[in-house]
Structure formats: C-alpha cells, structure tokens
C-alpha positions in Angstrom: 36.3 -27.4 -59.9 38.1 -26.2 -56.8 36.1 -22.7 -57.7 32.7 -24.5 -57.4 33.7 -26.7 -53.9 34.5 -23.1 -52.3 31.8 -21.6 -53.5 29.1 -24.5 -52.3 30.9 -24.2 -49.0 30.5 -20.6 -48.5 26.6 -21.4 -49.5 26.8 -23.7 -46.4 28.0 -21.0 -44.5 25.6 -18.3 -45.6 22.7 -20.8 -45.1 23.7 -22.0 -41.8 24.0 -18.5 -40.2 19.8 -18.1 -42.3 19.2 -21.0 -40.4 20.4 -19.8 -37.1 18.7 -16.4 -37.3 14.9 -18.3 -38.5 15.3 -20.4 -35.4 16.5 -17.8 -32.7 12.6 -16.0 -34.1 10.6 -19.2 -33.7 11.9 -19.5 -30.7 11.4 -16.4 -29.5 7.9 -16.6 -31.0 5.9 -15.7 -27.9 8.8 -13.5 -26.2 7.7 -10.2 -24.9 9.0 -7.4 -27.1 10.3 -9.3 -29.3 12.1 -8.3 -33.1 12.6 -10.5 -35.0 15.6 -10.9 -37.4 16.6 -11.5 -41.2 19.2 -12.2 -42.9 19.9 -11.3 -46.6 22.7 -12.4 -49.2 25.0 -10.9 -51.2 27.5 -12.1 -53.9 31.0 -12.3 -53.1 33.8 -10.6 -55.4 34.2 -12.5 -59.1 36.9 -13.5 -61.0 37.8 -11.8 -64.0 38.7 -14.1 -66.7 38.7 -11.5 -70.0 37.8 -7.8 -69.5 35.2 -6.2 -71.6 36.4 -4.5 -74.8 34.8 -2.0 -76.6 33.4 -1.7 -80.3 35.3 -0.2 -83.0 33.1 1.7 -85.5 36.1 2.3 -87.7 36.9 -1.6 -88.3 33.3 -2.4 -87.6 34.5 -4.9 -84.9 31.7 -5.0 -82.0 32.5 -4.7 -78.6 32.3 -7.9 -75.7 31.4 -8.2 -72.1 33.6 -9.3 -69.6 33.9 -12.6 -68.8 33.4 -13.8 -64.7 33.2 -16.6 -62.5 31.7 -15.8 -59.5 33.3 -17.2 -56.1 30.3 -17.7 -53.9 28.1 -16.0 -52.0 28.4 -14.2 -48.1 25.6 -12.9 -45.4 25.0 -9.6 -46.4 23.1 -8.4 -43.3 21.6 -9.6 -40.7 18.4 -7.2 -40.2 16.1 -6.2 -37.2 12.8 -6.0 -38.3 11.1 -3.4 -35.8 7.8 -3.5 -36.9 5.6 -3.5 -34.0 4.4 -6.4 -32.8 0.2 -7.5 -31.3 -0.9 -6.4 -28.4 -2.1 -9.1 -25.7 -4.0 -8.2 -22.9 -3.1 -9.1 -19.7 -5.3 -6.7 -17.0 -2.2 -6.5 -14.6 -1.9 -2.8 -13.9 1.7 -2.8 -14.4 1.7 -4.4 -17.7 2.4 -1.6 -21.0 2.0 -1.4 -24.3 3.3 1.3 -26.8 0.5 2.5 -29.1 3.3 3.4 -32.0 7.1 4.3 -32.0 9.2 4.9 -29.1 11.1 2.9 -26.1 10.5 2.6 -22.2 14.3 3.5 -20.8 15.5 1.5 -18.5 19.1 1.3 -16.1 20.5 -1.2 -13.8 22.3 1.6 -11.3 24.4 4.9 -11.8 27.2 3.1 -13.1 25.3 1.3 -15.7 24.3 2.5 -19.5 20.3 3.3 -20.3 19.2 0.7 -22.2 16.0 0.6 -23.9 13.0 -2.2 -24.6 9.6 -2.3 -26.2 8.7 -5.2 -23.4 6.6 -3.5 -20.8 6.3 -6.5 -18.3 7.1 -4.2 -14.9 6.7 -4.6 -11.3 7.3 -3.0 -8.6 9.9 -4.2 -5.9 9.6 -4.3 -2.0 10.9 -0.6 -2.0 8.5 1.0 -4.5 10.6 0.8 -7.7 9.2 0.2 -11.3 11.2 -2.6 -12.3 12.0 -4.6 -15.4 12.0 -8.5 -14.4 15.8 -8.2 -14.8 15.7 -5.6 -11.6 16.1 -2.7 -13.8 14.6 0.5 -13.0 11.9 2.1 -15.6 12.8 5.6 -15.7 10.7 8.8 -16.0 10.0 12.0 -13.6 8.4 12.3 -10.5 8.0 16.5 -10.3 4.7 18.0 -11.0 4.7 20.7 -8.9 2.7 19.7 -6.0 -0.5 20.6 -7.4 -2.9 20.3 -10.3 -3.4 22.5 -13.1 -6.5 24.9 -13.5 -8.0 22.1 -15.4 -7.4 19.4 -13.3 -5.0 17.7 -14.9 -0.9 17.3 -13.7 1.8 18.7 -15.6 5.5 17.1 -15.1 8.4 18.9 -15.4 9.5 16.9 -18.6 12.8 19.1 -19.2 14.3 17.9 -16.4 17.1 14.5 -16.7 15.0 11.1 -16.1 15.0 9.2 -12.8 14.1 6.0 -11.7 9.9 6.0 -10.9 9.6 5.0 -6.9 6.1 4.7 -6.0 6.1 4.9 -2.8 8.4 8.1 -2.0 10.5 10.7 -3.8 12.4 13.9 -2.7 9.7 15.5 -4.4 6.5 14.1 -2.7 8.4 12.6 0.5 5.9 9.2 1.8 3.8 8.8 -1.1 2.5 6.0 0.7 0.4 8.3 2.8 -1.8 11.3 1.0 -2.2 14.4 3.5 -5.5 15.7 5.3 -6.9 18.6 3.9 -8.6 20.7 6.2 -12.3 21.8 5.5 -12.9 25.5 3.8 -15.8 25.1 2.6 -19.4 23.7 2.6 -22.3 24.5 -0.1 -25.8 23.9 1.3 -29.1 22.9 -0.6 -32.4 21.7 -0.1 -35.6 23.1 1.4 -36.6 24.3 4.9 -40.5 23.4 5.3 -42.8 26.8 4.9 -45.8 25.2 6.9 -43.6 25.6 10.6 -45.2 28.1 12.9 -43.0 31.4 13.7 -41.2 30.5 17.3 -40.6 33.9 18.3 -39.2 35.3 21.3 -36.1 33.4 22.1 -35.7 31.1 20.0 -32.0 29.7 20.8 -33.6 28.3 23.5 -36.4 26.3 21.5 -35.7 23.0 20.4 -34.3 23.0 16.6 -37.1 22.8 13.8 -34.3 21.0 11.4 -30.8 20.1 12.1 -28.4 19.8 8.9 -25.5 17.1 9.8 -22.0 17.7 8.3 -18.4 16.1 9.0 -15.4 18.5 8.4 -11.8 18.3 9.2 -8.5 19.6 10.6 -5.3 20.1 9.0 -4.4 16.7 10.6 -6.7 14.6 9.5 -9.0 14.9 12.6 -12.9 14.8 11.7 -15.8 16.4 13.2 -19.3 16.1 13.2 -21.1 19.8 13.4 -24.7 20.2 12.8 -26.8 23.8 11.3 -29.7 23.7 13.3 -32.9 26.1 12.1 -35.4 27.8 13.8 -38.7 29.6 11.7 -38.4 33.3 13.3 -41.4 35.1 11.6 -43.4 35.2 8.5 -44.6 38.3 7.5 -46.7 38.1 4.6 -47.9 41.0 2.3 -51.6 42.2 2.8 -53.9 45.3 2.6 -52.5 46.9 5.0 -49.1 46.2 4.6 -46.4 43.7 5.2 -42.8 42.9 3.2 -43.5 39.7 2.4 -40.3 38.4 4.2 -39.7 35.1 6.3 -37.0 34.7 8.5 -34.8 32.1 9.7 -32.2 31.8 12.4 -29.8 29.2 12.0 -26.6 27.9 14.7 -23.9 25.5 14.4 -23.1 23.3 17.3 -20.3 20.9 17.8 -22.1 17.3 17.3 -18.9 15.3 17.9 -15.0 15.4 18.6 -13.2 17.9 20.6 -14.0 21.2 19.0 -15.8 24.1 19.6 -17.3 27.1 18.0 -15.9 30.8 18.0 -19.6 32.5 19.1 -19.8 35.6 17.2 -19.8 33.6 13.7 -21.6 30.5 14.6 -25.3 32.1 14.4 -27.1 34.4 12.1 -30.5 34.9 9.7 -31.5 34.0 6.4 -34.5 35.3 4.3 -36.9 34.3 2.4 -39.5 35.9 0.1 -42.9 35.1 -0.6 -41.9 32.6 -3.6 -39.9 30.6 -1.2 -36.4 32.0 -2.7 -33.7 32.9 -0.4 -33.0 36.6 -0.6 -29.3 37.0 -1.3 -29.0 40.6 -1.0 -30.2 41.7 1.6 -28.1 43.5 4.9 -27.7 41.6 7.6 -29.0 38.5 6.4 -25.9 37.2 4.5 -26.2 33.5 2.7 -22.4 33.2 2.4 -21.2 33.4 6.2 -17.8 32.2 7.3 -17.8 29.9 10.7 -14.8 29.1 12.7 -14.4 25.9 14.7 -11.6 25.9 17.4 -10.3 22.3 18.2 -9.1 21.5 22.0 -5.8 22.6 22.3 -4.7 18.8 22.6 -5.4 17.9 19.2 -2.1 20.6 18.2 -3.5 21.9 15.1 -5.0 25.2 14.0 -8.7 26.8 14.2 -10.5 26.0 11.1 -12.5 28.3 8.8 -15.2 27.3 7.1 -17.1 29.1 4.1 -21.3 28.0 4.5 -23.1 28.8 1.2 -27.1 28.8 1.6 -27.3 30.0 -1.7 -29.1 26.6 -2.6 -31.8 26.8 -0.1 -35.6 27.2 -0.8 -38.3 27.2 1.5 -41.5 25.3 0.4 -44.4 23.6 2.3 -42.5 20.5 2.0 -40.6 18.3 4.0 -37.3 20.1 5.3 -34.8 18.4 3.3 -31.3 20.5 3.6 -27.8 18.7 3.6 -24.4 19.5 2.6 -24.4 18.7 -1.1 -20.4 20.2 -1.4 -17.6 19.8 1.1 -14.3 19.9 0.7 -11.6 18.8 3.4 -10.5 15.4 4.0 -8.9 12.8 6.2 -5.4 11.1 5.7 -5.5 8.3 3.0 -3.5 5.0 2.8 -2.2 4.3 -1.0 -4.4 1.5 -1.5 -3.7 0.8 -5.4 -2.8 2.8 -9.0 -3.4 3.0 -12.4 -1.1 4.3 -15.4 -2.7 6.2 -17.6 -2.4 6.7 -21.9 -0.4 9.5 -21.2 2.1 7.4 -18.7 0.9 9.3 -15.7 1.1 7.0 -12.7 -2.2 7.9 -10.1 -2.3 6.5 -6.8 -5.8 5.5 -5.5 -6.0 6.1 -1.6 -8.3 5.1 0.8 -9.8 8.4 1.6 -11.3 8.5 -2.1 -8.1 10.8 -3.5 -5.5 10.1 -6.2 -2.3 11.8 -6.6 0.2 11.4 -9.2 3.2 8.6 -8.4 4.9 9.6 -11.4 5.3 10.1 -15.1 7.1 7.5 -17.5 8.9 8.3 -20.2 10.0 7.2 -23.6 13.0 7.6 -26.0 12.9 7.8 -30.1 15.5 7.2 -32.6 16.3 7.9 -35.9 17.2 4.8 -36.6 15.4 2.2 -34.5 16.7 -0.9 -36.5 20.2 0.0 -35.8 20.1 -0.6 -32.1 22.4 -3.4 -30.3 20.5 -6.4 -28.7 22.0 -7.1 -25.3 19.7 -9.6 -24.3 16.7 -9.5 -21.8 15.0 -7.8 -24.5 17.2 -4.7 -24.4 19.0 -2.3 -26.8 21.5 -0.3 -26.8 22.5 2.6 -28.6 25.3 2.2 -31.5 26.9 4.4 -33.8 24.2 4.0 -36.2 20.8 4.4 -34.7 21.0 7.5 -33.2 22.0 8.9 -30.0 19.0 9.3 -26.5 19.3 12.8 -26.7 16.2 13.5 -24.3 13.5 11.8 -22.8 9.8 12.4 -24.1 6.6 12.3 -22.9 4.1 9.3 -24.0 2.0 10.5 -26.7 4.1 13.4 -28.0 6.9 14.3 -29.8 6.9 11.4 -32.6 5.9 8.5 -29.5 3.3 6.7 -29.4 1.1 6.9 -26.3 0.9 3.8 -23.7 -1.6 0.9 -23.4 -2.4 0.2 -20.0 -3.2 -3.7 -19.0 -1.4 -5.0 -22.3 1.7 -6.3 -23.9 3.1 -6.3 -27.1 4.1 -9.5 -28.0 6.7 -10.7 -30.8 6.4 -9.8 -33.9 7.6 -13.3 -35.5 5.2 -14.4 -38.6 5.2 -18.6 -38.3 3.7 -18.8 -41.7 6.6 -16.6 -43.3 9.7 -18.5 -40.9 8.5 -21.9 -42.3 8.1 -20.7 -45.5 11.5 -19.4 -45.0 12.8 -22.7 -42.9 12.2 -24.5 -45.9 13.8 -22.2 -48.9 16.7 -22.2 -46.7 16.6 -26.1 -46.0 16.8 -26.0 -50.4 19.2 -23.6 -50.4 21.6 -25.5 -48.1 21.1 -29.5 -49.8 21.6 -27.8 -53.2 24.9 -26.2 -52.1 25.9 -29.4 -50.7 25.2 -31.1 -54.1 27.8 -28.7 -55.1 30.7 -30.2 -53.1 29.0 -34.2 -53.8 29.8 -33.4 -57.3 32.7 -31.4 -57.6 34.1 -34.2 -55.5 33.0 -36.8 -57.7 34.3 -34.4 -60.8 37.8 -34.7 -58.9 37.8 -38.5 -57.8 37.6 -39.3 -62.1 40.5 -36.8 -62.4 42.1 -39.1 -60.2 40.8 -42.0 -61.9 42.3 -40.8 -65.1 45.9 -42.2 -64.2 45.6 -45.7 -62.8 
C-alpha cells in the first residue's frame, strides 16, 4: 500500500510540472517568438518480485515472465516545440519575420554572449542602433564595398565576423546620415529641333537662340547649376538638279543660366547635322554628336571644374515643334536620410531626400543542428548548449539552409489553444485520479489500523 501512495504522489508531481508547462504556453499565447513547450512521461524503475525463468524442453516445464510492481511514474522531458509560428502583419518597417529556419543574433555588449530569437520586434535607438526591446543590438555587416555591383545590386562581405547594424554611421560608410553629391558626367539629349526655321546665316552667335534646351547639373559638392544648349538653324542645303548634299546644319552653345560657373570656350560650341530625312548624321568630321563641355565654378565655391559628356545622338529634326530636353542626367546634390526599408534578402536601404538609396547594412542569421536543444533565457532568447550545436558562422538571409526575411511582419507564438485545453484537461484527469490513489491507499491503511482496537 505504501508502493501505491508513492507512486500516486510522484503522479502529482509529474502532473504538476504538465500543468506548469500548459500554463507558461497559454500565457505566452500571443508572445512574439514564442515556442511553446511539452512535457512527456516516462515510467520510473520497477520492482522485481520473481525473475523470469526459462522453459525446459527436457522436463517439458514452460518458461514464466517476470513478475513487477512498478513505482510510479517521472517527467521524462520537457520539450521545445520549434515549429514556426503565423505571421502577423504589423507595416512597421522595423518589424521581421523569418520565412523558414534560422535565428536573428543578437548581444548586449562585448562582454556579453550572442544570443539568439525568432522575435523580430526591432527599433532603432537615439544613436542609430538596431535594437531588440531589451536594448540588445541585432547583429549583421555593414561592408559592401562602397559601390554596387554590375547589376545593380550590393554585395556584403559576409565572411567577415558580425557587428552590431548602426544606421546612421559606420567605420565603413562614415555619416550615413548624409548621402554624398555626385557630380554631373553626363547628359543624353532627345527630341526634335523644328525643320520649318529659316537658315540665320552669317553670324549667328550673335542672333537670338531659335531653341534653348534647360538642364541642371552639379559639382562634386553638391552645388547645382542651371546651363542652357541654345540652337541656331545655320543652312539647309537641299539636293536638286544641279546639285546640293542634302545637309542641314545646326550650331549649338551652352551658357551659364544660373549659379557661379562658367564655361571653358573652346568646348562650349560646335555643329550638328542633319540629313534630308531629318536624322542626325553621326559620322560625319567635324560635326561630332557626342561632345564633351567643361563648366568652371568660381573659385569660391572650392571644388573642381566639371566635365560633362552631351549626347545628341537622340535628336531629329522635323517640321515640328522644337521639343529637345535632357531625358538622361546623371549627378546629384547631397541627400538627408529621410527613411529605409529592409529587404527579403535583409539588406537595409536608406531612402534620401535627393531621390538615392544606399545600403545601411545587411542582417544576418544563425542555424543549428539542433534548434530544439537551445536554452531559454528569457526575453525570448536562446542560448547555445551542449546539445544544439555551436554558431559557427553567421549567414546571409535566404541562403545556406535560412529562410529569407519578411519585412512589416511578426511571427507570432506558436501555442495551439484548442490542443492546451485539450491538454489542460487530460492533465486535470490525470492529477484527480492520482490523488484517488493516496484517498484510498489511505483509507486501505486507516482499516489496518482499525483491525486492532
């Protein structure tokens, strides 16, 4: 009887801790990240009454099992369940999901361990740090090389050891805050110069223009200026009886419209030709549609002269409306970081206000063997253990056996209500049946008692 009390209390016990675990996950039902946990029994060792003996063919005598009493039961484990969880969306831009396996890395300071979560709810602090809402930094690289690739996309240097992600400035990218002017090399032209102008003539830098094409440019500082191509019809010499090359000409100038610049003379001036189906004739000597023009800012301004590549390529010349503009400059002014954007591929692009982006950072993501054998610290963390594998090396979103990020989203808990009640109630059995055990085995022992009055 004694056996049977001792073994209804360890089924107390084993309940109790059931209990605990099914109401730490309904608690933690709408917890960012979270795993729920399970626990699973397991018989404790028996008591061997009678071995087994085994049958004698000889005497004919059969063989018998052993005979055991079982001493209760114990928790046999208490499990992680790291299946992943729904996804909720939340627009905030610092918000991430993981589309599949993996973990965002996270660490308090130098002196602290990395520890890992599935709950993306970041920020970022007062000094540009992407932050748990513990204060931990989110860790990942910041060195791309300074450029984009042929293809327009960024490549990080993913080899390297993980840092903490600062948005606003790294030893890499110094003030990220601010996005550098880029001075103008280039500018494409297109449109058409009207056919039906008469031939000016003579000198016809001193006429008034016939068209004027606008365009701003910039310096290597940032400093714009407004220029203008003006064009003047020379001649029109079309083909006839008696001759004629079927050639028009025009002269074209740039002048300084605005800012404190002004034009090196022998390359702000030429000619341009046309045939007689209104295309510009690109091959021609001395009428070259690909000139190179140099503005000279005031010496004030302390920058450099600027080179600038025109393409006429583009023009046509119609009896139509004159209708050129710059349809391709390059160059740009200095640009305030005025928001960002992560992408699936954990790229972090800053938005600035001169209409650029550049690359903030990368985040990265660690993989285990053995994901359920992690250590919960609390905050949603894990740490690494014995058991689930060591963080070997960081890896890039999308790659490598991670799943790539969802921008805007969380994963939430992965606690099923529906299965915890069901649960909650087996174990609420389990617990009153085990406690029948010890209500009997008492009773069992009070008419021992009883026997001797």
């Amino acid at each position: 009887m004694m056996r049977s009390m001792f073994s209804g209390v360890s089924g107390l016990r084993a309940h109790q801790t059931r209990m605990d675990v099914i109401g730490n996950n309904v608690a933690n039902v709408n917890t960012v990240g979270f795993k729920s946990g399970r626990v699973t029994f397991q018989e404790i060792f028996s008591q061997t009454l009678k071995g087994a003996s085994s049958a004698d063919s000889a005497t004919g005598r059969g063989g018998t099992n052993p005979m055991q009493i079982g001493l209760g039961l114990a928790v046999g484990s208490v499990d992680t369940i790291t299946t992943r969880g729904s996804v909720q969306r939340t627009d905030n831009p610092t918000d991430l999901a993981i589309e599949g396996e993996g973990f965002f890395i996270l660490k308090g300071g130098d002196g602290d361990l990395f520890k890992f979560t599935r709950a993306g709810n970041f920020g970022v602090d007062k000094l540009g740090n992407l932050v748990s809402p513990g204060g931990l930094n989110v860790y990942g690289w910041q060195d791309y090389g300074g450029a984009a690739q042929p293809d327009g996309t960024y490549k990080f240097d993913t080899e390297k050891p993980v840092e903490p992600i600062n948005l606003y400035s790294d030893i890499y990218n110094k003030n990220k805050m601010i996005i550098a002017a880029k001075a103008t090399t280039r500018a494409t032209f297109a449109g058409n110069l009207d056919a039906s102008k008469a031939p000016l003539g003579g000198d016809i830098a001193t006429s008034p223009p016939q068209f004027t094409a606008p365009v701003t440019v910039y310096d290597t500082l940032g400093n714009s200026y407004k220029i203008n191509i003006n064009f003047w019809k020379e001649s029109a010499n079309g083909v006839t009886a008696s001759g004629g090359t079927g050639q028009t000409v025009w002269y074209w100038s740039a002048s300084a419209g605005s800012g404190s610049a002004a034009f090196d003379a022998s390359t702000a001036n030429g000619y341009i030709m046309f045939d007689t189906k209104g295309q510009i004739v690109t091959t021609e000597a001395g009428y070259p549609t690909n000139p190179t023009i140099q503005l000279i800012p005031d010496a004030s301004v302390g920058t450099e002269p600027i080179d600038i590549a025109i393409d006429f390529g583009k023009l046509t010349m119609f009896d139509a409306d004159s209708s050129v503009k710059a349809s391709d400059v390059d160059g740009y002014p200095t640009g305030n970081l005025v928001t960002f954007n992560i992408g699936p591929d954990g790229i972090i692009t800053g938005v600035y206000s001169n209409g650029q982006q550049q690359p903030l950072g990368m985040i990265a993501l660690a993989s285990f063997e053995n994901p359920a054998g992690l250590q919960k610290v609390g905050d949603n963390m894990f740490i690494v253990t014995t058991n689930s594998g060591d963080f070997k090396k960081a890896v890039r979103p999308g790659g490598e056996g991670v799943g790539s990020l969802s921008p805007g989203t969380l994963e939430m808990s992965n606690v099923d209500l529906s299965r915890e009640f069901t649960d909650m109630i087996v174990t609420q059995r389990g617990f009153q049946a085990n406690s029948r055990i010890i209500t009997t085995s008492d009773e069992m022992l009070q008419e021992l008692v009883n026997l001797k009055r």
